[in-house]
C-alpha positions in Angstrom: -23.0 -20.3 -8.7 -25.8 -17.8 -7.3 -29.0 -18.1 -8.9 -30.6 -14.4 -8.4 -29.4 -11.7 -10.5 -27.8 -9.2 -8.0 -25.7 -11.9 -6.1 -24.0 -12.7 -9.9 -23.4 -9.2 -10.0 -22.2 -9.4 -6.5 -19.9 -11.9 -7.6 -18.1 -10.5 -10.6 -17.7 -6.8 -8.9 -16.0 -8.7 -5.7 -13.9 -10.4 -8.1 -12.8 -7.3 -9.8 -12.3 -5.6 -6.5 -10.0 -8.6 -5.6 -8.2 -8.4 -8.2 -7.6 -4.4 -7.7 -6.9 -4.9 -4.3 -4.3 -7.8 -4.7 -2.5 -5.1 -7.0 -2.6 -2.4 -4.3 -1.5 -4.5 -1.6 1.8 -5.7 -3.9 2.7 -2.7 -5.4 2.8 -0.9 -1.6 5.2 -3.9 -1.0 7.8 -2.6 -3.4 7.3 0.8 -2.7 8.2 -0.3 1.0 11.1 -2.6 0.3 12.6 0.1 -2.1 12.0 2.5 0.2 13.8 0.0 2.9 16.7 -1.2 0.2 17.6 2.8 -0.9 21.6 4.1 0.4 21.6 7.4 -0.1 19.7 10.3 1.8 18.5 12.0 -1.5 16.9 8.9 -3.0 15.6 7.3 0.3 13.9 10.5 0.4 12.1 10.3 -2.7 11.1 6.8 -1.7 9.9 7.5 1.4 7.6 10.2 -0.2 5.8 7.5 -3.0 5.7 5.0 0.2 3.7 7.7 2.3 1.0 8.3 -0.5 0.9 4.3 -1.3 0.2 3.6 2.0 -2.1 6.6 2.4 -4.2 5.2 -0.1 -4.2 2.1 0.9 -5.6 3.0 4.6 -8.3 5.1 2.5 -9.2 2.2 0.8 -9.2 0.2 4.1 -6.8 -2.3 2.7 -5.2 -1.6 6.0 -5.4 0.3 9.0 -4.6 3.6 8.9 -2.5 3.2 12.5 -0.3 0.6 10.3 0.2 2.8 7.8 1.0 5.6 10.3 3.4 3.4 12.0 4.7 2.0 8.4 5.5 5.6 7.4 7.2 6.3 10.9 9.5 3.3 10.9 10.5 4.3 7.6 10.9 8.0 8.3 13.1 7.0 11.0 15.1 4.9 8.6 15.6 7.4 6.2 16.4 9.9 8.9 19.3 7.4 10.5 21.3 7.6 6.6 23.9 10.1 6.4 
């Protein structure tokens, strides 16, 4: 454990930011394996639009990069585009 006060803190804010991060990164995995798993046009659609913000915020958060989320939401636009 540290001894100086400021790398305690240190260590209980990076644990909380873990923590928020490791609930990010698996919520934008459903939203893309929904997204992914959807038949229809209509509700592809509507998936495709939560995916885009989750992984907008995620490549504001830099969780990841924001050319994998571009190229995330692209493959997925595609996707969605291919469904009749």
């Amino acid at each position: 454990m540290p001894n100086h006060k400021s790398c305690m803190k240190r260590v209980k804010t990076s644990e909380k930011e873990r923590l928020l991060n490791r609930a990010i990164r698996s919520r934008l995995r459903a939203v893309i394996k929904e997204a992914e798993a959807a038949t229809s046009k209509e509700e592809a659609a509507k998936k495709l639009k939560e995916a885009t913000i989750e992984l907008d915020k995620a490549a504001c958060r830099g969780l990841i990069h924001k050319k994998n989320a571009a190229r995330n939401k692209s493959r997925l636009a595609r996707r969605v585009n291919k469904l009749d």
